[in-house]
VOSE-72334 format. One record per residue (C-alpha): residue number from 1; z, y, x. Coordinates in Angstrom, 1 decimal, m for minus. Each point is the difference from the previous one (the first is absolute). Example, Ala and Ser with C-alpha at 12.3 -4.5 7.8 and 13.67 -1.06 7.14 Angstrom:
<recs>
   resi        z        y        x
      1      7.8     m4.5     12.3
      2     m0.7      3.4      1.4
</recs>
This chain:
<recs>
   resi        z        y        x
      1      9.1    m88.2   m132.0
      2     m1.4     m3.3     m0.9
      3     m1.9     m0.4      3.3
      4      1.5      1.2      3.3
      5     m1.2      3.0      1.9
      6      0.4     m0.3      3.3
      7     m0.1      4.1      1.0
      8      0.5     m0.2      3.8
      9     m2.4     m3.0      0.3
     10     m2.6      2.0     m1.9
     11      0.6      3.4      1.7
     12     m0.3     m2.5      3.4
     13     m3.3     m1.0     m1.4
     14     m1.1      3.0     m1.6
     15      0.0      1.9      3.3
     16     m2.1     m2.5      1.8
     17     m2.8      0.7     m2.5
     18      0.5      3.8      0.5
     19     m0.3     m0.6      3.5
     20     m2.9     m2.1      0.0
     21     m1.8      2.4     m2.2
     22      0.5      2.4      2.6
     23     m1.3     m2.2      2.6
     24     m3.0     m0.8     m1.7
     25     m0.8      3.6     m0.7
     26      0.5      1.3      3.4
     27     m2.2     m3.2      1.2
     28     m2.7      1.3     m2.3
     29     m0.4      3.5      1.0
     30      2.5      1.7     m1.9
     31      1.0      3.3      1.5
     32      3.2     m0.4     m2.2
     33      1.8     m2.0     m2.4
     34      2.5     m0.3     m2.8
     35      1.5     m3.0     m1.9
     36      2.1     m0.3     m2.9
     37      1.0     m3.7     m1.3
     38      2.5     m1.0     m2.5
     39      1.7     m2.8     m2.1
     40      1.6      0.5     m3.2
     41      1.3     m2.8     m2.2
     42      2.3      0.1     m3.5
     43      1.0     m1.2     m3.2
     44     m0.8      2.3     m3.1
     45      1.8     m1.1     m3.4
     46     m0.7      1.1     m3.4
     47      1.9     m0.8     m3.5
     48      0.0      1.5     m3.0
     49      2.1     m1.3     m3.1
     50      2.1     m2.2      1.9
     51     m3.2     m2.4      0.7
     52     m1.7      0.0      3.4
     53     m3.6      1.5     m0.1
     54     m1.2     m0.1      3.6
     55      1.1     m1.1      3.7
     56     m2.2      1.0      2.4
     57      0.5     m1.0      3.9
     58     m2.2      2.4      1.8
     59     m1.0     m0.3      4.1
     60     m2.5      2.3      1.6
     61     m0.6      1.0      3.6
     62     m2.8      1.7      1.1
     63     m1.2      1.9      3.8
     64     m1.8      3.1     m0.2
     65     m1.9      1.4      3.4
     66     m1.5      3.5      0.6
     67     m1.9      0.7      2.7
     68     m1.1      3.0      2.2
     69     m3.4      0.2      1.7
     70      0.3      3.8      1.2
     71      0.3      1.9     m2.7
     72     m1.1     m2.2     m2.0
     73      2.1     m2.1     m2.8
     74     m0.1     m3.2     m1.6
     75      2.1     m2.4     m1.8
     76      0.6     m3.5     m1.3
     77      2.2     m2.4     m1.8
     78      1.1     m4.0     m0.8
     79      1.9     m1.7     m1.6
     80     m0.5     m2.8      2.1
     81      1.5      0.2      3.3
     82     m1.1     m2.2      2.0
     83     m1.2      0.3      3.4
     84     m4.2     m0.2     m1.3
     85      0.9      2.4     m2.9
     86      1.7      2.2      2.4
     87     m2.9      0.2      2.5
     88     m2.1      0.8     m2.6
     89      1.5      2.7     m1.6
     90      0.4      1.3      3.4
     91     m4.0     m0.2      0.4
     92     m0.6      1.3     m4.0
     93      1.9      3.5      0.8
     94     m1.7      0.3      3.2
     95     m3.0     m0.6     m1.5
     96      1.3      3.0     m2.5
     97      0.8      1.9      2.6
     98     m3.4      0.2      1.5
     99     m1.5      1.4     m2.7
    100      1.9      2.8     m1.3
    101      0.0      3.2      0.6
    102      2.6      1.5      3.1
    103      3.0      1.7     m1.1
    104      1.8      2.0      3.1
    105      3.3     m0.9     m2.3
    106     m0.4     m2.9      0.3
    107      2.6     m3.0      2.1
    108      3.5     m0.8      0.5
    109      2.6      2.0     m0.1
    110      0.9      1.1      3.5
    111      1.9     m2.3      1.9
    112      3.0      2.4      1.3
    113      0.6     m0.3     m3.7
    114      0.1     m3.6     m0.1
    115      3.8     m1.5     m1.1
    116      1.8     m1.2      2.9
    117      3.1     m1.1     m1.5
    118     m0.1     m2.9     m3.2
    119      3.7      0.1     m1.8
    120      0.8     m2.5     m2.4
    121      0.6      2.4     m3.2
    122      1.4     m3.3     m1.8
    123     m2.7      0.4     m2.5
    124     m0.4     m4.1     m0.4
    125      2.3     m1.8     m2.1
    126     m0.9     m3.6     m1.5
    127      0.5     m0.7     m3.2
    128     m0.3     m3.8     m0.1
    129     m0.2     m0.6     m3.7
    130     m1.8     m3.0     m1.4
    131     m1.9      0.8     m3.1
    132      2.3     m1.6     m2.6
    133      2.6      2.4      1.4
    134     m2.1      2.9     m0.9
    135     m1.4     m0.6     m3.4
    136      4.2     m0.6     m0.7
    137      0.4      3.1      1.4
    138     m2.8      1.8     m1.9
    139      1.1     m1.4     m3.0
    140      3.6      0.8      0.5
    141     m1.3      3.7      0.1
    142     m1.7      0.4     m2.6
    143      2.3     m2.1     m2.6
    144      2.5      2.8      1.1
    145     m1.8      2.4     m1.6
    146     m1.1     m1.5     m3.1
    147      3.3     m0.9     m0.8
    148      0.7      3.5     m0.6
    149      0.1      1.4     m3.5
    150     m3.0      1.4     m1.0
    151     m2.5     m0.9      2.4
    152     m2.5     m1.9     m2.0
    153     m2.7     m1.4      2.4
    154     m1.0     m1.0      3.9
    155     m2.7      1.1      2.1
    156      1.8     m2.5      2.5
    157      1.6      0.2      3.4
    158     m1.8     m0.8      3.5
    159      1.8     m0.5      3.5
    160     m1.9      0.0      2.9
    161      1.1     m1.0      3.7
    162     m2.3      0.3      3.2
    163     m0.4      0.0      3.4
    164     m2.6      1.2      2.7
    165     m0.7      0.5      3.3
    166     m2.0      2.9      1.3
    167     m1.4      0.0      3.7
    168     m2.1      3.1      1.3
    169     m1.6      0.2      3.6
    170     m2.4      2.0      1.7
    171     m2.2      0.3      3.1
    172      2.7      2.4      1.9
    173      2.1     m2.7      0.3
    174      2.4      0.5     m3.4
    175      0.7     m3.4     m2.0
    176      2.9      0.9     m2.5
    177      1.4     m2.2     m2.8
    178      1.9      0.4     m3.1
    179      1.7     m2.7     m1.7
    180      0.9      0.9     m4.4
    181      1.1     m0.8     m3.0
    182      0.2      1.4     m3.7
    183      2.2     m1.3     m3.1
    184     m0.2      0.8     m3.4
    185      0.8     m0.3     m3.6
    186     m0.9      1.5     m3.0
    187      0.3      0.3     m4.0
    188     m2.0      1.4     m2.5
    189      1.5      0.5     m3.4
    190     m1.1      1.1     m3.8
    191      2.4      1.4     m2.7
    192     m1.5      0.6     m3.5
    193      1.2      2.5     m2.7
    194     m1.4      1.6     m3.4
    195     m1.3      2.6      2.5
    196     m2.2     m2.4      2.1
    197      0.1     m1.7      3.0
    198      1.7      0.6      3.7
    199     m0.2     m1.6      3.2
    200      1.5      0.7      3.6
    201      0.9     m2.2      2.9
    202      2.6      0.2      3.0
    203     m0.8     m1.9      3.3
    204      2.0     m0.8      3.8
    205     m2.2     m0.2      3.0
    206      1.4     m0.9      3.8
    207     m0.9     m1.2      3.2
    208      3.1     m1.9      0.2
    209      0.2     m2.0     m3.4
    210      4.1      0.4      0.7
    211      0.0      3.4     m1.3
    212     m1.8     m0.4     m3.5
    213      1.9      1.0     m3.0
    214      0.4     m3.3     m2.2
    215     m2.5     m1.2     m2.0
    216      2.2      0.5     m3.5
    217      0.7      3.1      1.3
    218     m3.6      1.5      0.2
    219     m0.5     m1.7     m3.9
    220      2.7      1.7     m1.4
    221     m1.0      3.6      1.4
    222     m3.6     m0.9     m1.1
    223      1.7     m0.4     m3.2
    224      1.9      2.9     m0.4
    225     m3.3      2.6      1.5
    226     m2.1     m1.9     m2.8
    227      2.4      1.0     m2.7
    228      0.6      3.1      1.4
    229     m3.9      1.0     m1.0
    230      0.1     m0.7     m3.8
    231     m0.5      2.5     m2.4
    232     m1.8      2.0      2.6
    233     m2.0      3.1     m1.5
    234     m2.4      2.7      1.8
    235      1.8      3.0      1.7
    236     m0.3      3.6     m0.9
    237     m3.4      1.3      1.7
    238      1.1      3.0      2.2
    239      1.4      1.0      3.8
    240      2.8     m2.2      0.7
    241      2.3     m0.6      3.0
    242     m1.1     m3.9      0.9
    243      1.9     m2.4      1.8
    244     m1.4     m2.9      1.7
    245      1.8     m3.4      0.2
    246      0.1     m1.8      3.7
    247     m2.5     m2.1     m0.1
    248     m2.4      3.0     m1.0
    249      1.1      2.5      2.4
    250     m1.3     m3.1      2.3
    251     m3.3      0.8     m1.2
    252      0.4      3.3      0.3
    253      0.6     m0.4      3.6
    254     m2.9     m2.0      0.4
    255     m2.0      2.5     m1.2
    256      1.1      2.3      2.4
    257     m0.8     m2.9      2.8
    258     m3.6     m0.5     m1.0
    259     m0.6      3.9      0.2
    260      1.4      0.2      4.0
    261     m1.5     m3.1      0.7
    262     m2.7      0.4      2.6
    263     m2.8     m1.8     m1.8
    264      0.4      2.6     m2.5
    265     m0.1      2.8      2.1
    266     m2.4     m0.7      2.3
    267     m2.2     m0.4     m3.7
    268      1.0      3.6     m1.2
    269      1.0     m1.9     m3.0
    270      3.6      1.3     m0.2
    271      1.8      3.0     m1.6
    272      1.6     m0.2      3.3
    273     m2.3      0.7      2.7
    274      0.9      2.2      2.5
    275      3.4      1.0     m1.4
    276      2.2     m1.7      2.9
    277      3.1      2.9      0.5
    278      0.0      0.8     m3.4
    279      3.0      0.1     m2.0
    280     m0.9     m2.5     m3.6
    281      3.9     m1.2     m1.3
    282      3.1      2.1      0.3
    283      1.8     m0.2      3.0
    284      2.5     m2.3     m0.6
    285     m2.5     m3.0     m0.2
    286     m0.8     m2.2      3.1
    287     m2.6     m3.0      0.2
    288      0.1     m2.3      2.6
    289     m1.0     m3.2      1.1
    290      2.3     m3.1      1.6
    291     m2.5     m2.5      1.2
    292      2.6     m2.0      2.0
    293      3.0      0.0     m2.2
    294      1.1     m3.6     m0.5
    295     m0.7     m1.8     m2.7
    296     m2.0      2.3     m1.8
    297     m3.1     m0.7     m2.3
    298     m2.5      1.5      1.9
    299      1.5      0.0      4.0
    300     m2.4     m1.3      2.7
    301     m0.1      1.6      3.4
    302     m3.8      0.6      0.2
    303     m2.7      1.2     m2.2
    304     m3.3     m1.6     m0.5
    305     m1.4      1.5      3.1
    306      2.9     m1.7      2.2
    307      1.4      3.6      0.1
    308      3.7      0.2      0.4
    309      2.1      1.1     m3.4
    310      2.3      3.0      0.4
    311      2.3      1.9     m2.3
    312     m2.2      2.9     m1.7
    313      1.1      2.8     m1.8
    314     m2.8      1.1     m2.3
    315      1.6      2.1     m2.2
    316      2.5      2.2      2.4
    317      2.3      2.2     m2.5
    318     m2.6      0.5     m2.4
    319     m2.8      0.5      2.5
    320     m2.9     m2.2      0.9
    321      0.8     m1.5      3.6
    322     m2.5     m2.2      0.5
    323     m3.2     m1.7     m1.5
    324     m0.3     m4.3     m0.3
    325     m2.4     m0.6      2.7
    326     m1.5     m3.4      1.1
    327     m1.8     m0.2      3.7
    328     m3.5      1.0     m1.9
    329      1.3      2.6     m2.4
    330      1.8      1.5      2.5
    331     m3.1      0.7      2.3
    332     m2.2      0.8     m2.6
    333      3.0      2.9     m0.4
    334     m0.2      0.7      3.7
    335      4.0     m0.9     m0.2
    336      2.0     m3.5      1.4
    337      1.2     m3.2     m2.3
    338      3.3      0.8     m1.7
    339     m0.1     m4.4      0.2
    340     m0.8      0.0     m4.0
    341     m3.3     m2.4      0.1
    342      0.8     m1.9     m2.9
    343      1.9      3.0     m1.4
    344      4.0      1.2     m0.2
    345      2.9     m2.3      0.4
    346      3.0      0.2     m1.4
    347      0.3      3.9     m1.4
    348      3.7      1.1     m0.7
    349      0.9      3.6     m1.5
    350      2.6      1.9      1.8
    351      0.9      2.4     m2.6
    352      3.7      0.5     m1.8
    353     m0.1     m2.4     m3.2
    354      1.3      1.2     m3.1
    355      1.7     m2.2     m2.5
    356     m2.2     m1.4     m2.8
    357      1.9      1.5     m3.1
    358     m0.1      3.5      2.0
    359     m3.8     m0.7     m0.1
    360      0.1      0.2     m3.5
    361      1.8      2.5     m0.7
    362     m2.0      2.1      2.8
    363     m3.1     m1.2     m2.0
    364      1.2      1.5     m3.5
    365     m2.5     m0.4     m2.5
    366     m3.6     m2.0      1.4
    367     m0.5     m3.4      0.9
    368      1.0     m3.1      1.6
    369     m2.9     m2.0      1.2
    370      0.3     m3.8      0.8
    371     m3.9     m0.9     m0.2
    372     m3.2      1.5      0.9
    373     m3.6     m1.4     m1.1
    374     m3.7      0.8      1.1
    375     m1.4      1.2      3.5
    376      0.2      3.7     m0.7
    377      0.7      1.1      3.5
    378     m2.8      2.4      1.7
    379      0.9     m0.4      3.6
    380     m2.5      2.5      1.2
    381      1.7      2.7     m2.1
    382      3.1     m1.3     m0.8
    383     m0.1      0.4     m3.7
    384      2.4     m2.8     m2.0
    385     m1.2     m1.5     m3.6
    386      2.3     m3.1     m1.0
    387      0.7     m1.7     m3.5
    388      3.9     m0.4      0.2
    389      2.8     m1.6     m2.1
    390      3.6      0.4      0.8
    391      3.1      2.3     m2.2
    392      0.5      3.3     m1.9
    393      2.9      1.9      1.7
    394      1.7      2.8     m1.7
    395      3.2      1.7      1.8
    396      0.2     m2.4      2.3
    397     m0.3     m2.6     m2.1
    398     m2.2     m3.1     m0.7
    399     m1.0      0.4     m3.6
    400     m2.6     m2.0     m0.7
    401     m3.1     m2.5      1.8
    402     m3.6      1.5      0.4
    403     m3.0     m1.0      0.3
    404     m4.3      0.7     m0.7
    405      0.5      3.0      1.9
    406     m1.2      1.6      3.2
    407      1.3      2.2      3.2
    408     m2.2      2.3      1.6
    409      0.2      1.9      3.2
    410     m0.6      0.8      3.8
    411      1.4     m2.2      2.5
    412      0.3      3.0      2.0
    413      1.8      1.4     m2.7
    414      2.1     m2.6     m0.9
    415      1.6     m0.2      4.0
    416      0.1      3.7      0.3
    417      1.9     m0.8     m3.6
    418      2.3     m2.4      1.4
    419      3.3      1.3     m1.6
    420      2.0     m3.1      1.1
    421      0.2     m4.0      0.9
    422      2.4     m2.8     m1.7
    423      2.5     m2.4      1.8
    424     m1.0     m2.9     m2.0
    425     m2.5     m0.5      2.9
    426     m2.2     m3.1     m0.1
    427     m0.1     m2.6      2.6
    428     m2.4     m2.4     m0.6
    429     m3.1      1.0      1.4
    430     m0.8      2.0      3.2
    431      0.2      3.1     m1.3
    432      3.8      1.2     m1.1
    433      0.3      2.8     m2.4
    434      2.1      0.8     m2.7
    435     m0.4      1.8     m3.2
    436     m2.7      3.3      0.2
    437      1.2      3.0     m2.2
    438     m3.3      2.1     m0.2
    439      0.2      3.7     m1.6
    440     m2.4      0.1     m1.9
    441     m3.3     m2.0     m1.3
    442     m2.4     m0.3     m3.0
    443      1.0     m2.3     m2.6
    444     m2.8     m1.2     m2.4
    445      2.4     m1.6     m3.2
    446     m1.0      0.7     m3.3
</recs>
């Protein structure tokens, strides 16, 4: 980073406003209180054609109070966190407060729930790179990839490096803080043929800029996905088998997140209501969450509520364990925080992989699918409407890329469908998953 970033210093200072906040709300009449305040600062680089295009050094902190005044709720927010602009946001929600209407929901989180114990999960790792350093580095990824043969244009390459601090304290006494940071570089490619033109991208993202994969190394697989895509054609239109590459059985798990999430439950707006106990994959398949595991993307050891983060197991050999509850969701739902305010950390399958070229050849004849496009996901029924490109497979075998073409289904459907999940499991985010076979879906081709 060009400019220091003192993280302890700032946590140190950080909880003092939290605290103060607290004060002043208590001092004001406040029946309860809750404060979140945060720091974030990085360096974003973008270049495209081996010429820089933008360097952007971003700072922004902000303190965000909400109130309680019996049952009643409000909430404010600055950006300026000084001790005046703290006293008055305090003053502003309470002011809020008073004049909405009572929710018996409403408050913190219980405080037997409160977390007690604060590890370091090793989730803060410097990168301390001054910004000629990263534009080399950006560069250096994405002449990797256009020196390959065949690849005929940039969209460029960014890197980005940050780091925060998060503190969150309420009036039962709970002041927790989390100290991050996130790494990453990217490359965007195009290739160009008689048949038109492709593009694709490959990317590295870390807490701990140690462990990204080299910069030349993410252009060249750029590269080589770009090319992979030319002379793509539209698929067959009929009921295929449908297997879903990493990074989109992700989605697919977030989909199945936001449908047991409390908000949505407590809303009857999901195809799951009411259906804890029931069986929805096959019973090989286990979801469950690792809040604490070191290290990882999304650790922290509370929630947003101040709630203490356990293991969960929402998906318990194919059956649905448990819902993704928050302090409010969960009384609206008559049930107890399962610590997800903020949502799920750090999900991990425990199911038996099978090899990617046995995926194939369990997949036969269908399709491969590396990118979805549109919103077509109903949450409140579950019905699934993506554009998709990917490749033809035939015995086993990649024939051909796709693309203009659509897959349709249920997402009930497509878990209870489930016929098996890849080793080449993806790390990078919070969710790890690795290829989705699906029996069968509605392919829209030509």
């Amino acid at each position: 980073m060009t400019q220091a970033f003192d993280a302890v210093a700032q946590q140190t200072l950080l909880e003092a406003r939290v605290t103060t906040a607290l004060d002043q709300a208590r001092k004001l009449g406040a029946d309860a209180c809750e404060v979140g305040a945060s720091v974030d600062q990085g360096i974003g680089i973008s270049v495209r054609m081996g010429e820089v295009e933008s360097v952007e050094l971003s700072r922004d902190q902000g303190i965000a109070v909400t109130v309680f005044v019996g049952n009643r709720k409000g909430s404010a927010s600055s950006s300026d966190a000084g001790e005046a602009s703290i006293k008055a946001a305090v003053e502003k929600a309470i002011g809020i407060a008073r004049h909405t209407g009572e929710d018996p929901h409403a408050g913190l989180a219980p405080a037997e729930l409160m977390a007690t114990e604060l590890p370091d999960l090793e989730v803060h790792h410097p990168w301390r790179l001054s910004t000629d350093e990263a534009i080399e580095l950006a560069l250096a990824c994405e002449s990797a990839g256009r020196a390959v043969a065949g690849i005929t244009n940039s969209d460029g390459a960014s890197l980005s490096s940050g780091e925060g601090v998060r503190v969150y304290g309420n009036s039962h006494g709970f002041l927790g803080s989390l100290r991050g940071s996130r790494h990453s570089l990217s490359c965007m490619l195009i290739a160009e043929d008689a048949g038109g033109m492709q593009r694709d991208y490959e990317y590295t993202s870390e807490r701990d800029p140690a462990r990204l994969v080299a910069a030349e190394t993410i252009g060249r697989q750029a590269a080589d996905k770009t090319l992979r895509r030319l002379g793509a054609k539209r698929p067959t239109t009929g009921r295929f088998p449908v297997l879903f590459d990493p990074q989109l059985s992700a989605g697919l798990i977030g989909h199945l997140m936001s449908a047991i999430a409390g908000g949505a439950l407590y809303r009857d707006a999901s195809f799951l209501c009411g259906r804890l106990g029931e069986t929805l994959f096959p019973a090989w398949f286990t979801l469950v969450e690792r809040p604490l595991e070191v290290a990882a993307s999304a650790s922290a050891p509370f929630d947003n509520d101040g709630v203490y983060t356990r293991d969960n197991v929402f998906i318990d050999q194919g059956r649905l364990a448990s819902y993704m509850l928050s302090a409010y969701s969960a009384r609206r739902l008559g049930m107890q925080s399962t610590g997800n305010a903020g949502g799920a950390r750090n999900l991990r399958l425990q199911a038996p992989l099978t090899p990617y070229a046995s995926l194939l050849e369990q997949l036969g004849t269908g399709v491969l699918v590396t990118e979805l496009m549109g919103q077509g996901v109903n949450g409140v029924t579950g019905d699934y409407s993506r554009g998709a490109a990917g490749f033809w497979v035939e015995n086993g075998v990649i024939q051909y890329p796709v693309e203009e073409f659509t897959i349709a289904g249920n997402l009930e459907q497509m878990f209870r469908g489930l016929v098996a999940v890849g080793d080449d499991v993806d790390t990078r985010g919070s969710v790890h998953s690795g290829s989705w076979l699906i029996d069968e879906m509605m392919v829209a081709g030509s």
